[in-house]
N, C-alpha and C positions, 0 to 999 in steps of 0.2 A: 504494500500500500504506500503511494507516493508521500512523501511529508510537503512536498505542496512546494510554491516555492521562496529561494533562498533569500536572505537580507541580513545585511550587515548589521544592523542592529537587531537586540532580541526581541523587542517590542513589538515588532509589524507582524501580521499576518491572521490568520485566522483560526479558532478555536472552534469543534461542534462538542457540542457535548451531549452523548441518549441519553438525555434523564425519561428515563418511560415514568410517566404520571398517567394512568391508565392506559390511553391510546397515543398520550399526546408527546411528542420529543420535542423538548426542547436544544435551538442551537442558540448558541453566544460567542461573540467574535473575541478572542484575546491572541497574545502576539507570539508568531513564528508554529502556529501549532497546526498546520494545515491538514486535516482530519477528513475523510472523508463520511459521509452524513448517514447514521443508521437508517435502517427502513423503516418507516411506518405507513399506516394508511393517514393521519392525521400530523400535519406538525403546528408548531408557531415557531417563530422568530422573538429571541429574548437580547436586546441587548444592552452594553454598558449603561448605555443612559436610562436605558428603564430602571437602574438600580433605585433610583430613588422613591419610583413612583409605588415601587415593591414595600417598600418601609424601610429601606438604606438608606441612610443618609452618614454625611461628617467621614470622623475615622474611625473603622473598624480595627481595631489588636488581637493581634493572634499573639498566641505564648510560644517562645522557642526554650525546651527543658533540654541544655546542651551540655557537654561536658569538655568545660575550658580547664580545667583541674582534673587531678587522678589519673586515673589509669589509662583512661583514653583521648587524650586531652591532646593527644596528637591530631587526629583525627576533628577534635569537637570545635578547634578554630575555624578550619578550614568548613565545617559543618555551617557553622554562624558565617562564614563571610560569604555563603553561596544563598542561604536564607534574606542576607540584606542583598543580595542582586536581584533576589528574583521581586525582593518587596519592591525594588526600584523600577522594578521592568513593570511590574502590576498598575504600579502607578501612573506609569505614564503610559500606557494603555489605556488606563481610565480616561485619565487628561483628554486623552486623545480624541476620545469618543462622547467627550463632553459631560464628562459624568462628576457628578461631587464627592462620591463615594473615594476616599481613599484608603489604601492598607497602613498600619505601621506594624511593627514587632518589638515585644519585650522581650528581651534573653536572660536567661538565668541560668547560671552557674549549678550545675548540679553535682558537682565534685565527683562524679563517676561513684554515688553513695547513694543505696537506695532510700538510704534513711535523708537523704538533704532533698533528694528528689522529691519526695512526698510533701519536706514543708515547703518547696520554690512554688509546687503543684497548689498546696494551699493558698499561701498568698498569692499568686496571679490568681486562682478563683473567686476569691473575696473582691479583686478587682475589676470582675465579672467577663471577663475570659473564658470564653466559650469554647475554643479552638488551638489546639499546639499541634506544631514541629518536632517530636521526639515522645519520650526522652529515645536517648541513645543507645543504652544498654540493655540485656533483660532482666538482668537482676533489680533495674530500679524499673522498669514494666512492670513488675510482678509486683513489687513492694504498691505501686500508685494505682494497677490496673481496676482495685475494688473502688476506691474513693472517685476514679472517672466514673467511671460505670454507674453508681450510686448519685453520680452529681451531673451525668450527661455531660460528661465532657469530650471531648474527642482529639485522641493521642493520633499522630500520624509519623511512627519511628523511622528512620531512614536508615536503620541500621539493626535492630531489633532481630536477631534468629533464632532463637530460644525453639525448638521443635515443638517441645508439649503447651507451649503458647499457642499453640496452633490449634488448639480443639476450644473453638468460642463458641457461643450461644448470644445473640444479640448485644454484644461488647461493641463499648466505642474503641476499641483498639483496631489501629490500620498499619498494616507493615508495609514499603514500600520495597523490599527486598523478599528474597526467597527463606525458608525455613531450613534451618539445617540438617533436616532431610535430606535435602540436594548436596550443603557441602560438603556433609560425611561422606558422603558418595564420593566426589571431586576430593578430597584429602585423602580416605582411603587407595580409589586408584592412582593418584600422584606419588603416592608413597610404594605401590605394589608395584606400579611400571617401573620404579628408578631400580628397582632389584631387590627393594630392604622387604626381607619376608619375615623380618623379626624385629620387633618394635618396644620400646621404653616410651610410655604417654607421662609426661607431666602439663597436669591441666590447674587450673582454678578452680577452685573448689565453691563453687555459685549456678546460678541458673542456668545459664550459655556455657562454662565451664565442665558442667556434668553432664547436661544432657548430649553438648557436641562429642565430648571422649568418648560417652556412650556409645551413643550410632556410630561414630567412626569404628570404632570395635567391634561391632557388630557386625558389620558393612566390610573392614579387612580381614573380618579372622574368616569370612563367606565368601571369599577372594582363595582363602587359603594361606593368609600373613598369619602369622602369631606372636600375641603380648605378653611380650617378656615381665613386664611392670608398670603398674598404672599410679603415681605419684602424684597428691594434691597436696593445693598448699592454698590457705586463706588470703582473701585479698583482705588488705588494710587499707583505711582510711586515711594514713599519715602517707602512705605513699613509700615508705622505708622497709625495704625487705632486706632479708637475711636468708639465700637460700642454699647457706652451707650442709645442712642437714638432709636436704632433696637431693643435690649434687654430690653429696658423699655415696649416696643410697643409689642412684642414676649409676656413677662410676664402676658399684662396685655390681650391680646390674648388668653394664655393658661388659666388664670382661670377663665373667662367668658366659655371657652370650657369644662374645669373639671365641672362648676357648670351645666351645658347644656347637656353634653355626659355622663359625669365620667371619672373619671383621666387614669383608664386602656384604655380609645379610645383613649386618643390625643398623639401626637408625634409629633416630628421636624424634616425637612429632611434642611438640608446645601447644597447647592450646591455653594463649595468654594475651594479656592486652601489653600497652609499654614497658612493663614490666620486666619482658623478655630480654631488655635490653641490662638489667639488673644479673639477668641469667648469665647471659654473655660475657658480661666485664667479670666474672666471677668463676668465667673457666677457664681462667688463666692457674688457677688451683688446682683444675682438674684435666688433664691435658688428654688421659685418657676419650675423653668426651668430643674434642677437637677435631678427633681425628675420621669424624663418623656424618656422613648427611642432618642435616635437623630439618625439618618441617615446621608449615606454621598453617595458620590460616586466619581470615578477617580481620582475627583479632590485632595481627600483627602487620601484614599487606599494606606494604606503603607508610607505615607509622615513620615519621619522619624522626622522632626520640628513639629506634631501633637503630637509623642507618647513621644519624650524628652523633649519639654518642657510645654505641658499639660497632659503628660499621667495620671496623678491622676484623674482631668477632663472628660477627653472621657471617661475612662474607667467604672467612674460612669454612665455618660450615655449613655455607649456602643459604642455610634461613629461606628453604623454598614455602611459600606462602601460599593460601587462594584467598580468593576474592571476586564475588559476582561480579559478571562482566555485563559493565550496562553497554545499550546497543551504540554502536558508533556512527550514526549516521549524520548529518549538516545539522542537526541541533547540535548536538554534542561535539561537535568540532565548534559550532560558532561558541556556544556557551567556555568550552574549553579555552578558547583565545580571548574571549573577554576575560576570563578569571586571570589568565598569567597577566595579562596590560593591566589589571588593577593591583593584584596581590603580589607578582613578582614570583608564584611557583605555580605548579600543576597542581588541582584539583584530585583529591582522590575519589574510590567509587563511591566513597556516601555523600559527599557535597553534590553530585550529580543526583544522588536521591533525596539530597535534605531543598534542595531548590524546586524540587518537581514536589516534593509534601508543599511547600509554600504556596505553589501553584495551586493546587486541588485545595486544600483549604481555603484558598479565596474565591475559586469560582464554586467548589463548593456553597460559600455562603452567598453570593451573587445567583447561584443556579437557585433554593429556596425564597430568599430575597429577605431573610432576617439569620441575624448574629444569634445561632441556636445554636448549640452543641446535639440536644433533640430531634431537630431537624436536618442538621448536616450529616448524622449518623442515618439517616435513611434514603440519603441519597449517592452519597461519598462513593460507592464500590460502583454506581452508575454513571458520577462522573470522572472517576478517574480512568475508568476503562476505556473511555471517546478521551483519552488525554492522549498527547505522544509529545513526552517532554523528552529532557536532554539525555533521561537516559531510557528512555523507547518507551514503548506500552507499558506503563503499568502490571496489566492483565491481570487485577486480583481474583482469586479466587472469594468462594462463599463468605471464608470466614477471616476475608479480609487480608489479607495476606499475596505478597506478589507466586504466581505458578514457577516452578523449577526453568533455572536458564544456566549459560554457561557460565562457567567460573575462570575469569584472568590465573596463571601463577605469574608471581613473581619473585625476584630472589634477589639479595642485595648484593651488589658489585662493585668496584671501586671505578672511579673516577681519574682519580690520580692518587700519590704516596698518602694523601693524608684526609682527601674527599673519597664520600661511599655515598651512593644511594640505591633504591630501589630499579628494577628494569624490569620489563615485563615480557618472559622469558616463553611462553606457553601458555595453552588455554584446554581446561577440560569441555570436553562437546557434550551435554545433558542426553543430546541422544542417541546418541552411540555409545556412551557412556568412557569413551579414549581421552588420552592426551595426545597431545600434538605440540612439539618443542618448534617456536621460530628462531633460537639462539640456541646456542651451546650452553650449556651449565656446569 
């Protein structure tokens, strides 16, 4: 399906959106999102400027529950500066079309803690904030997802894969990414294909943490891989870890496994947020460890605190990663080139979905025509599916949640003697269920 055509600016072009209201579909014009128009036997035409006549009027706030602190907080900047682009792009789409309605956004700090997240979730509601961007994680999804629910609010995570999140019943919870259903899949064969049929998991000990270990375990040992040892470790809210006692236990794991397999079968998968890079500077202790592939995923994929202050580290032992692969078509490249001419780096994949959550939460509320969290939850999965933002369709499924797609790897590599960053090395295919390397590793 064509996305219609291109323009320099993100503002211009045209939005449909199928909201089925019995027979009727509503479209609504917003910018670069050239959609082609569901079927029906009846439509109307809804647009900018009728926002007002709807009961819109002034500025409308969304909440963004982002995580500039903690553990993911690589990630949670670059989250916040794609959320102010796309408020920017909304706005002047408004403008554009003559309309008074404008966006703005509150961002709050949610320390990658599910317990801060709950109170940032309170005060923006008291503020009568109907609608957010996040949070980020699943552990602080789980901790807020009752008091949404209970207060009609509507969460729209751009990063959120927690699996067993995935069984809702009328939740205003909306994930703009896949479940990690899929990346267990995608970790497991990334890891089966490279050779390593014997594996050491140290993971987080939290919502995304266990459930992801889990299915990947499940999913490699069905493959035919076998888990040597599965080591957790609590995350802190101070941010200071100590993982002498993981790494002594990892070590002495792996060469019971070298003497047993041979050193080419065993490998490490991490299933960690920044933290990982605490892992790294700290295997200089353990050299035994050094010497062996490591795996990552999402959690670590592009974290910019992996590759600046362990990149020597990962890129010894690879640090191969996944991470859903949003679709790359002329949004995503224009969206892409604005971000570097404002911010000075590359966008990772959740800023490509924390800017498309910004998107659907405002025509979401533009498609109803009142600042409801009640109302926007019963329409949201109808208009985000007529959306093709910067990082493709949507395509939520029932309960909310994006359907299984491919997963970028990437793995950090250096630059020169003393620069490292990420590259994006390979890509698992959802349907074939393969990898495929574009670079050497």
């Amino acid at each position: 399906m064509s996305e219609g055509k291109k323009s320099s600016k993100m503002a211009i072009g045209t939005f449909v959106v199928g909201l089925l209201i019995g027979l009727v579909v509503m479209y609504a014009a917003a910018p670069s999102l050239g959609l082609a128009a569901s079927s029906s036997s009846s439509t109307m035409t809804v647009t900018a400027t009728g926002a007002a006549a709807s009961g819109l009027s002034g500025t409308i706030t969304i909440g963004d529950l982002v995580a500039l602190t903690g553990d993911l907080s690589a990630y949670g900047q670059r989250s916040k500066n794609a959320v102010d682009m796309a408020i920017a792009d909304i706005n002047t789409w408004l403008a554009s079309s003559g309309s008074s309605v404008q966006f703005a956004v509150t961002h709050e700090d949610t320390a990658t803690d599910p317990a801060t997240c709950l109170q940032k979730l309170q005060t923006l509601a008291a503020q009568g904030i109907q609608v957010y961007v996040g949070p980020m994680t699943s552990a602080e999804v789980r901790n807020v997802l009752s008091y949404a629910d209970t207060n009609q609010l509507v969460l729209i995570s751009q990063s959120s894969t927690a699996q067993d999140l995935g069984n809702r019943t009328n939740s205003f919870l909306f994930r703009l990414v896949p479940t990690d259903d899929a990346q267990s899949k995608a970790v497991a064969r990334t890891v089966y294909s490279y050779g390593v049929q014997d594996t050491i998991v140290i993971a987080r000990h939290d919502t995304w943490g266990d459930g992801l270990s889990a299915a990947f375990e499940a999913r490699y040992t069905s493959l035919g891989g076998n888990i040597i040892d599965t080591i957790q470790y609590t995350p802190v809210s101070s941010g200071t870890y100590d993982f002498s006692a993981q790494l002594t236990q990892m070590q002495s794991d792996y060469n019971t496994a070298v003497a047993k397999y041979g050193a080419g079968k065993v490998g490490v998968v991490a299933f960690s947020f920044d933290e990982l890079s605490v892992i790294y500077q700290q295997l200089s202790s353990y050299p035994a460890l050094t010497k062996t592939p490591w795996f990552g995923s999402d959690g670590t994929a592009e974290s910019s605190t992996v590759a600046t202050t362990s990149g020597m580290a990962a890129s010894e032992v690879k640090s191969l990663s996944t991470i859903y692969a949003p679709t790359r078509g002329d949004k995503y490249a224009a969206f892409t080139s604005a971000y570097e001419a404002k911010y000075g780096g590359a966008p990772d994949a959740y800023a490509y979905s924390a800017y498309d959550a910004a998107w659907v939460a405002a025509l979401s509320i533009l498609a109803v025509g009142k600042n409801s969290g009640a109302a926007v939850q019963k329409v949201l999965i109808s208009v985000a599916n007529n959306y093709y933002g910067v990082a493709g369709w949507p395509d939520l499924n029932a309960n909310g949640d994006r359907t299984i797609a491919d997963y970028d790897i990437w793995e950090v590599q250096a630059v020169n003697a003393t620069s490292y960053q990420w590259v994006n090395v390979g890509t698992w295919s959802a349907s074939s269920d393969s990898v495929a390397y574009t670079m050497s590793t």
